[in-house]
C-alpha positions in Angstrom: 0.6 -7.4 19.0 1.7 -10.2 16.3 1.1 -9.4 13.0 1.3 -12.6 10.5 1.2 -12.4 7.0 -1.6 -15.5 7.1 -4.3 -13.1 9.0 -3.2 -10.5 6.4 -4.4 -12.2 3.6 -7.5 -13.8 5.5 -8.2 -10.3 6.4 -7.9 -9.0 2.7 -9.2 -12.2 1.1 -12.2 -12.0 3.3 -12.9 -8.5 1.8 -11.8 -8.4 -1.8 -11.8 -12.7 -3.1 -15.7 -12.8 -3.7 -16.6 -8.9 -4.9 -13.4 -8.4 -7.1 -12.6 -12.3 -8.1 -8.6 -11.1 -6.1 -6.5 -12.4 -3.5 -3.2 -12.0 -1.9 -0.3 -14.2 -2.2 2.7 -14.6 -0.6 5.3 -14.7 -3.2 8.8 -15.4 -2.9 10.9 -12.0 -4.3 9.6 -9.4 -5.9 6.3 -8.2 -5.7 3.5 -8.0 -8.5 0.2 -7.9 -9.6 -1.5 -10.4 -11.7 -5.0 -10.3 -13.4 -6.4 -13.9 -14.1 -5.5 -15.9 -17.1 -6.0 -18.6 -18.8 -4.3 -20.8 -15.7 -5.5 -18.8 -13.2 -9.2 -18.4 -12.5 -8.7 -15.2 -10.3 -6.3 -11.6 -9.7 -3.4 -12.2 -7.5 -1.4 -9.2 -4.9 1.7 -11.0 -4.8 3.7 -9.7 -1.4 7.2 -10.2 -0.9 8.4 -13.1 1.1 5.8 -13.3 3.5 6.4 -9.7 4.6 3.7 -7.9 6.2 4.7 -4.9 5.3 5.0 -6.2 1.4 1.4 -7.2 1.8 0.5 -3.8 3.2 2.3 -1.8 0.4 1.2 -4.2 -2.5 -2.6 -3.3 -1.2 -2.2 -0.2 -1.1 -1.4 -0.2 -4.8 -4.5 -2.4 -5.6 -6.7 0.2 -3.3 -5.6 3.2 -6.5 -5.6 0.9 -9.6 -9.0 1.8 -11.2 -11.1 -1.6 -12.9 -9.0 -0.9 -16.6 -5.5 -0.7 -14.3 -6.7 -4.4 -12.7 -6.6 -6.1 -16.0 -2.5 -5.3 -16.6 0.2 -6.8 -14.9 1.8 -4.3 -12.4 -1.7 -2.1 -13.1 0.4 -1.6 -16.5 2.5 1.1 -14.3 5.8 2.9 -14.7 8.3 1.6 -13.0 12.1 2.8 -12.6 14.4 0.6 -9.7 16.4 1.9 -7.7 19.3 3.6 -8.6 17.2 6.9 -10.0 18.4 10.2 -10.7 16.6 13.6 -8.9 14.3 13.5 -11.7 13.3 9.9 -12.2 13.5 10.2 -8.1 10.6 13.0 -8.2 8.6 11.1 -10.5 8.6 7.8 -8.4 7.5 9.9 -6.2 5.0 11.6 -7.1 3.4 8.2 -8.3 3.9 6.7 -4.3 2.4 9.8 -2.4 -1.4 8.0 -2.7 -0.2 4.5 -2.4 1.8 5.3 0.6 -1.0 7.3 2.5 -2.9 4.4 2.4 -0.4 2.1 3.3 0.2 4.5 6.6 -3.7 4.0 7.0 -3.6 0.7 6.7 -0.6 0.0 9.3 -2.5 2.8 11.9 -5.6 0.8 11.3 -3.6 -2.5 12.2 -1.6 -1.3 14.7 1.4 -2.2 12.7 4.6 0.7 12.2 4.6 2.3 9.0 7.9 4.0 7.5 8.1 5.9 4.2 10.0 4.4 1.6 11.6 6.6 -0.7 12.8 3.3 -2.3 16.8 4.5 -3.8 18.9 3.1 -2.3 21.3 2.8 -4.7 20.5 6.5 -6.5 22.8 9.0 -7.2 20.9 11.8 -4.8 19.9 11.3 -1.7 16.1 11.4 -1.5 14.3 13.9 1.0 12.2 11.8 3.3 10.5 14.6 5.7 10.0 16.3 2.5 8.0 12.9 0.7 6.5 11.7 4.1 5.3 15.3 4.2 3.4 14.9 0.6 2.2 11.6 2.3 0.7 13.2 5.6 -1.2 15.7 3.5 -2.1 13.1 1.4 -3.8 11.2 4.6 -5.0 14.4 6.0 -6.9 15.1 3.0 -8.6 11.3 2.6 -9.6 12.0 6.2 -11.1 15.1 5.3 -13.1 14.4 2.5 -13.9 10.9 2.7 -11.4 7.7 2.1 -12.5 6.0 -1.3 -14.7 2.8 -0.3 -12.1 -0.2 -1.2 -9.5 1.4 1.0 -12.4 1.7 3.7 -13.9 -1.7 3.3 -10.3 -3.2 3.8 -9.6 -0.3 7.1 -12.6 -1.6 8.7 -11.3 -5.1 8.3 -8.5 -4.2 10.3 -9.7 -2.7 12.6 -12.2 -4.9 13.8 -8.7 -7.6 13.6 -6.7 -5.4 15.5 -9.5 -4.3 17.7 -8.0 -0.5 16.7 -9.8 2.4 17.5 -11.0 4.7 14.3 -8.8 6.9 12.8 -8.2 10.4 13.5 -5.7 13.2 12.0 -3.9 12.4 15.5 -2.4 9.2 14.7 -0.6 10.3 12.1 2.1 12.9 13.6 3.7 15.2 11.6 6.9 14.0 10.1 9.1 16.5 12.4 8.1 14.9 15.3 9.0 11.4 14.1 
């Protein structure tokens, strides 16, 4: 199955332009988020260089960011590059867990791989990925559970009637041992 960054943002704009005034952009480097302005009549998901998997992680963001969060550029978020220490490490993590469960949803939903980023490449520890894709799998588990909150759902949906996916179940997301 292709997957093109243009029927990404088709798929997102085509849920999220009208009802939250926000669309998706394929940007050039790094991604970020931009509420409108004064030259810009409408909130921007800028993805890095056309990179579906950008798009999917820069969503994914979106999806948490409460309506106060939407008005700030970057959601007005911490954010520490690479090249963190065990503790700043722990905290970038502990801010990605939710993002990245949805992202996994997301790719499952579009058929698309998904890999946890731990996102330190450059750090002076090595980062524990089982451990973090761990936090991430209970994170999905839980959303599928109790309920996954209704942007994230709207924009699943989307997806899956794309991808012609099935819907999701607690089996399509293995635990991380077996990956």
């Amino acid at each position: 199955m292709t997957h093109r960054y243009q029927d990404l943002i088709a798929i997102f704009d085509g849920c999220f332009a009208d009802d939250f005034n926000t669309r998706l952009i394929k940007g050039d480097d790094e991604p970020i988020y931009l509420p409108a302005d004064e030259q810009v009549p409408y909130h921007r998901i800028v993805f890095a260089h056309g990179f579906y998997a950008s798009g999917m992680h820069e969503i994914s963001h979106w999806c948490i960011a409460g309506a106060a969060r939407r008005e700030q550029v970057d959601f007005g978020y911490w954010y520490c590059p690479d090249g963190r220490d065990a503790a700043t490490q722990g905290q970038f993590e502990d801010v990605e867990v939710k993002p990245q469960a949805l992202e996994w949803m997301f790719c499952v939903a579009a058929g698309f791989p998904f890999n946890v980023s731990c996102d330190n490449l450059e750090g002076d520890m090595e980062p524990d990925r089982i451990a973090f894709q761990r936090r991430v799998h209970a994170q999905v588990m839980a959303w599928l559970e109790a309920g996954i909150p209704s942007r994230p759902a709207r924009f699943i949906a989307a997806l899956r009637t794309f991808y012609r996916t099935p819907p999701l179940t607690a089996e399509q997301f293995p635990w991380p041992e077996d990956l």
